[in-house]
Structures are given as structure tokens and as C-alpha cells.
KELUM-787640 format. One record per atom (N, C-alpha, C): residue number from 1; residue in one letter; atom name; x, y, z. Coordinates in steps of 0.1 Angstrom, whole numbers, always signed. Layout:
BEGIN
- NUM,A,CA,X,Y,Z
...
# end
This chain:
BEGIN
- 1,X,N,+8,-12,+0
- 1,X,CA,+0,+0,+0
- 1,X,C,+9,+12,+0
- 2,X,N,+5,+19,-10
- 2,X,CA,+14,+36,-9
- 2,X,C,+12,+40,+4
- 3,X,N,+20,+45,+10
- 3,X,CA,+19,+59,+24
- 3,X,C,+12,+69,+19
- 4,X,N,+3,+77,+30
- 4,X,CA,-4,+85,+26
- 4,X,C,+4,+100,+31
- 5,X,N,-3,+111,+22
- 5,X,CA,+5,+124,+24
- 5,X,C,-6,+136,+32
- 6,X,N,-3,+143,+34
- 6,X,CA,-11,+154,+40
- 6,X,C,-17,+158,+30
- 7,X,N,-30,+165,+28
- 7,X,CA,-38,+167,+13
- 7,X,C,-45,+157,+8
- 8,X,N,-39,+141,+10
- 8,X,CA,-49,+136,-2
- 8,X,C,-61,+133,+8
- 9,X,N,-70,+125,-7
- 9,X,CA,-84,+123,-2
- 9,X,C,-88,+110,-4
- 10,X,N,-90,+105,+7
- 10,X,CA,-93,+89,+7
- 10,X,C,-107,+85,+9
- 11,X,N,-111,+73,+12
- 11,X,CA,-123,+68,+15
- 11,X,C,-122,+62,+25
- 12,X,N,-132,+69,+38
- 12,X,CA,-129,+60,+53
- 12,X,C,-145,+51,+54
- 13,X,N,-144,+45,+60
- 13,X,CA,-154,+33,+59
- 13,X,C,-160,+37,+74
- 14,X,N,-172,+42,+80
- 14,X,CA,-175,+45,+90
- 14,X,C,-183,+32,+97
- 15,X,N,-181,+23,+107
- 15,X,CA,-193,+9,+114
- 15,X,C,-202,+15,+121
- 16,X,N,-213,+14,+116
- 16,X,CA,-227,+15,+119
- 16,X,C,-235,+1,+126
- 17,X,N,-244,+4,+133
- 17,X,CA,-250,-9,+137
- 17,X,C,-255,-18,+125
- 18,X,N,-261,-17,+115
- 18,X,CA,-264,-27,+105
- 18,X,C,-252,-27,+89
- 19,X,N,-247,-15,+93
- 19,X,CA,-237,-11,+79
- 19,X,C,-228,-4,+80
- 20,X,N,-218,-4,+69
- 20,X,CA,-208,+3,+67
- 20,X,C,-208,+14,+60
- 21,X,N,-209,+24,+62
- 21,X,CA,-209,+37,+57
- 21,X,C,-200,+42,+50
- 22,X,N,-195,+43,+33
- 22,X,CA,-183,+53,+30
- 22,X,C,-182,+67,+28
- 23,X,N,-172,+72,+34
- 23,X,CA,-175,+89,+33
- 23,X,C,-161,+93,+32
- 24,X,N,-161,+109,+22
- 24,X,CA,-151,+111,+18
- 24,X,C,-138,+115,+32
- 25,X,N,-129,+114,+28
- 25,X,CA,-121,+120,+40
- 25,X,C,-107,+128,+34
- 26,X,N,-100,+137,+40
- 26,X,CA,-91,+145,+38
- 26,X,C,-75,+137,+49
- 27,X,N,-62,+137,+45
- 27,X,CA,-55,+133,+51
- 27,X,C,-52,+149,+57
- 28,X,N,-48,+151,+77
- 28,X,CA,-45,+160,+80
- 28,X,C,-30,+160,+85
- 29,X,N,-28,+146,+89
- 29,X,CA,-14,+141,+96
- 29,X,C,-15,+131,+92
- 30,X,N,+1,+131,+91
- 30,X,CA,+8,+118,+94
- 30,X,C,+16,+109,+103
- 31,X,N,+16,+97,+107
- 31,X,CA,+20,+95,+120
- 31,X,C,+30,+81,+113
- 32,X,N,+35,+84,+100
- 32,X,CA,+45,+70,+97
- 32,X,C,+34,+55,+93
- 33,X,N,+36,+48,+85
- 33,X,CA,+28,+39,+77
- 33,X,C,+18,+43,+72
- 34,X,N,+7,+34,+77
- 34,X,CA,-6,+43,+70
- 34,X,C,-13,+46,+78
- 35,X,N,-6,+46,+97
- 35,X,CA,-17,+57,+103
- 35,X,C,-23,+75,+101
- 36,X,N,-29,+81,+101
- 36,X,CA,-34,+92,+97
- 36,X,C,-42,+97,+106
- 37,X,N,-46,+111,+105
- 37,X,CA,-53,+119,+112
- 37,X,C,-63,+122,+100
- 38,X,N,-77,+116,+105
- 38,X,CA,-84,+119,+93
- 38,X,C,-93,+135,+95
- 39,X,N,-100,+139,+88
- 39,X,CA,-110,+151,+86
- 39,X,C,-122,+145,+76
- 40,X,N,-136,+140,+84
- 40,X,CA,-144,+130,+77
- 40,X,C,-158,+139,+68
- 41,X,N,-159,+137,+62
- 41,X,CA,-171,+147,+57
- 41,X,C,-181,+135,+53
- 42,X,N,-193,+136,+59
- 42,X,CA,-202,+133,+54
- 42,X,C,-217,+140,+61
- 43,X,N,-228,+130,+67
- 43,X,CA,-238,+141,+69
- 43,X,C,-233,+153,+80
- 44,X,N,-223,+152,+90
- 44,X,CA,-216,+160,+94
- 44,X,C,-202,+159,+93
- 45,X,N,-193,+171,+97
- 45,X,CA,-179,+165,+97
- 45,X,C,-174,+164,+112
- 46,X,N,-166,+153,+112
- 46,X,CA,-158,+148,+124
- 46,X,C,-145,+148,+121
- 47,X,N,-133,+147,+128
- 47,X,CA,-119,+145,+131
- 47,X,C,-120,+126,+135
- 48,X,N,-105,+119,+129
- 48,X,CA,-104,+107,+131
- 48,X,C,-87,+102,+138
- 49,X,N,-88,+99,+148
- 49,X,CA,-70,+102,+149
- 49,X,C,-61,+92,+150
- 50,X,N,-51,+86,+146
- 50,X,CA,-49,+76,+143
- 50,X,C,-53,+63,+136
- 51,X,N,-60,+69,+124
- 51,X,CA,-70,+55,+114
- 51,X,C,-60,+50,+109
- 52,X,N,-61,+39,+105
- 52,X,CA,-52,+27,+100
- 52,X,C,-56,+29,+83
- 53,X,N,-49,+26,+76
- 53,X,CA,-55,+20,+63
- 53,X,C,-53,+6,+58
- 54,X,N,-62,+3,+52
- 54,X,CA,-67,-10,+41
- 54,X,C,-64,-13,+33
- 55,X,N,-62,-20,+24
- 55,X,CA,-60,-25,+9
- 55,X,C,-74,-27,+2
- 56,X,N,-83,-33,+13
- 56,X,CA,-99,-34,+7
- 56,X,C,-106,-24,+16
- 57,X,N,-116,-25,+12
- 57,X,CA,-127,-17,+25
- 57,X,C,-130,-24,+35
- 58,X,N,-130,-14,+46
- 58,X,CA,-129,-22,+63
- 58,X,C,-132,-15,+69
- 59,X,N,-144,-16,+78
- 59,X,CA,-148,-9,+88
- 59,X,C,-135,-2,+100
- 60,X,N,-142,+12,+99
- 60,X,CA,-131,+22,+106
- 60,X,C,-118,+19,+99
- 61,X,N,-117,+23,+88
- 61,X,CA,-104,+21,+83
- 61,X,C,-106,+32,+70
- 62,X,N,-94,+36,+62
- 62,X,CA,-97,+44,+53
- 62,X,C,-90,+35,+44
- 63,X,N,-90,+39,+32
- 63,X,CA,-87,+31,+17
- 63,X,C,-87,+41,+10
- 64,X,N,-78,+40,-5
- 64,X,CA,-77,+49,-11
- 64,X,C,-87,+45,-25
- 65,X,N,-97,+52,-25
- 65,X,CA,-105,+50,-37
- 65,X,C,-95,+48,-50
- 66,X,N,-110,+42,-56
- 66,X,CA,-100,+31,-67
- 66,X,C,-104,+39,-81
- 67,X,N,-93,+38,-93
- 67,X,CA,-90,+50,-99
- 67,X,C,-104,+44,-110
- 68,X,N,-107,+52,-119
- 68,X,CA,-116,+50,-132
- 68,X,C,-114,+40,-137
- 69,X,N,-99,+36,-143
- 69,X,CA,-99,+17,-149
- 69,X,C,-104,+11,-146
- 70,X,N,-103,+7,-127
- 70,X,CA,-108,-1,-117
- 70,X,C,-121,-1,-124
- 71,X,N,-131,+11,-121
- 71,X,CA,-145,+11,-115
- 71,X,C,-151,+8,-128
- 72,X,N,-141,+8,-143
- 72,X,CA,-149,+8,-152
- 72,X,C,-144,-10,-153
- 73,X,N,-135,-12,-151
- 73,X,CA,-134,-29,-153
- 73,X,C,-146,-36,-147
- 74,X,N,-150,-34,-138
- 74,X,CA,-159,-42,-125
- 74,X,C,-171,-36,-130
- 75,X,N,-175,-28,-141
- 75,X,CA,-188,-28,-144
- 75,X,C,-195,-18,-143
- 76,X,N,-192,-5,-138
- 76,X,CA,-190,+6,-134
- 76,X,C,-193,+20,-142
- 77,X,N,-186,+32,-135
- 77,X,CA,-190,+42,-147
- 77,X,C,-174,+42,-155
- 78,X,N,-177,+42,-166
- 78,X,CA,-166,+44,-176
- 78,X,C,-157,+63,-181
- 79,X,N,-146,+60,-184
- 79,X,CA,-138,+72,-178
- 79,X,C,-144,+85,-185
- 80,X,N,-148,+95,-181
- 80,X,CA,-156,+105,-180
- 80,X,C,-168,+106,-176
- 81,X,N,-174,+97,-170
- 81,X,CA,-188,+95,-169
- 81,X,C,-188,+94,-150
- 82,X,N,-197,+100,-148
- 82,X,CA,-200,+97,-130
- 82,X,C,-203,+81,-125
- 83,X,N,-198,+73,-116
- 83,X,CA,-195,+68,-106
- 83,X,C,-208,+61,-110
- 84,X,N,-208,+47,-114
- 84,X,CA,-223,+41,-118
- 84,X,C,-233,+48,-124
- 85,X,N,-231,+54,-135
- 85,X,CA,-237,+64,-144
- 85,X,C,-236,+62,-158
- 86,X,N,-245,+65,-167
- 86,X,CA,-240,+72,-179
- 86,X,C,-232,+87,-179
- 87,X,N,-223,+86,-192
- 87,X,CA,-218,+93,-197
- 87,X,C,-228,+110,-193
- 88,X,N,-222,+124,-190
- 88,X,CA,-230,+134,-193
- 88,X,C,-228,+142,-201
- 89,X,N,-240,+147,-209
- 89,X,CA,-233,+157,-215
- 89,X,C,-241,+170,-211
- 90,X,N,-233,+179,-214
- 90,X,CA,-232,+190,-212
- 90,X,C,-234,+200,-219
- 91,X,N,-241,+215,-224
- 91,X,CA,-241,+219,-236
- 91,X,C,-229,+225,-234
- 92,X,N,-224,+235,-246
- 92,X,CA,-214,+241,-246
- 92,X,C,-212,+254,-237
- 93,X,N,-199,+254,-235
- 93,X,CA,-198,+267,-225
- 93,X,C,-200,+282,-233
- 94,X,N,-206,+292,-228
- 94,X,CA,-208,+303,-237
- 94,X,C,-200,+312,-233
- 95,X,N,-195,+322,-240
- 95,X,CA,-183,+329,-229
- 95,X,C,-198,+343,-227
- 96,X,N,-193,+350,-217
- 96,X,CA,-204,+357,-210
- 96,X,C,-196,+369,-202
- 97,X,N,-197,+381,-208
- 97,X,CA,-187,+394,-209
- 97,X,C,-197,+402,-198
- 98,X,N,-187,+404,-185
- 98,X,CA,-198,+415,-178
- 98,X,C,-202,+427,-182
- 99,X,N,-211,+429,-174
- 99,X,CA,-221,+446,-176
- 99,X,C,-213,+450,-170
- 100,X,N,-208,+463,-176
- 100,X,CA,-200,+471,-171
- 100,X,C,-211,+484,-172
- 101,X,N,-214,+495,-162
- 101,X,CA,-217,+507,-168
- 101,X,C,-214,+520,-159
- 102,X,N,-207,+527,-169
- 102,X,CA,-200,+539,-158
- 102,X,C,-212,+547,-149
- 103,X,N,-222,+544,-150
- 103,X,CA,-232,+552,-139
- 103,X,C,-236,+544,-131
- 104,X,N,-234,+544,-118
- 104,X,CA,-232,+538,-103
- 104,X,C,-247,+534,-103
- 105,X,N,-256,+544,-111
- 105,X,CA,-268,+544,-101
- 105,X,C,-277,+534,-108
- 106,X,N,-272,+533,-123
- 106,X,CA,-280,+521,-134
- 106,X,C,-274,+506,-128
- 107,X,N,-286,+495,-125
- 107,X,CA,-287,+482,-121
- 107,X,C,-281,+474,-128
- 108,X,N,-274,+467,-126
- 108,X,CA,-269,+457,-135
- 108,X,C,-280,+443,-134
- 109,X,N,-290,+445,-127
- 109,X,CA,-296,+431,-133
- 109,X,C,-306,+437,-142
# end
């Protein structure tokens, strides 16, 4: 397993009484291997301090999500497309020049 750095963003696996929860998390420390100081976001955010990491998913444990190849081999969303999804499309971007107007007192909406 790679060591983890301050900055990245992993997947910590939260134990619940019937389930395992995954929610994003931020690396804040490091304490040598793959213990970490986590910063957890999901329906609220919490601090995690000394989490271990995984190779798979495991309760109370973080893992480093697995890159687009992965998710698209296993059946998944394929590379550009969201996370068990189709492909999106998008219209085109329009470029969009501000209102500028030298009198203070005319609204710009």
C-alpha cells in the first residue's frame, strides 16, 4: 500500500449498527505507515485520529479509492462518466462578458 501524504483524499469506511458507511475524508497528519489523522465529511464532519488503512474496505479504516480503470473494469462508470452512471453531456460553454456601466446608479440586473 502507498503511504499516505497530508492533502490527499481517501475513503474512510464508517461501522454503523447494520452497515458500513463510506464517506469522503481529507489526510490532515501523518504518523509514519498508514496511520493518519483523518478530517471525515459526510452528513456532518468529524476528526479521526490515528485510522489505520486498508488494501480493501474495512470498517473504521480508510482506503484509497480506486481510480476509473478499476470502476470501469468491475462494471461501473466508464472514464468520464460519474460513478455508476451514464456518460454526461453538457451543452457548450458560452463565454459571458460583464455589464459594465460607468453610472453607479444604473442596475446591472
Amino acid at each position: 500500500m502507498q503511504n499516505p501524504t497530508v492533502g490527499r483524499i481517501v475513503h474512510y469506511y464508517l461501522d454503523l449498527k447494520e452497515s458500513t458507511e463510506l464517506l469522503a475524508a481529507i489526510v490532515t497528519r501523518c504518523w509514519g505507515g498508514d496511520r493518519v489523522r483523518l478530517q471525515v465529511f459526510g452528513h456532518s464532519q468529524f476528526a479521526v485520529d490515528n485510522a489505520g488503512g486498508s488494501d480493501v474496505p474495512k470498517s473504521e479504516c480508510w482506503c484509497w479509492p480506486p481510480s476509473i480503470g478499476v470502476i470501469a473494469a468491475i462494471g461501473g462508470a466508464s472514464a468520464g462518466s460519474p460513478v455508476g452512471g451514464s456518460p454526461v453531456s453538457l451543452p457548450p460553454a458560452t463565454p459571458q462578458s460583464p455589464s459594465v456601466s460607468p453610472d453607479p446608479s444604473t442596475s446591472l440586473v
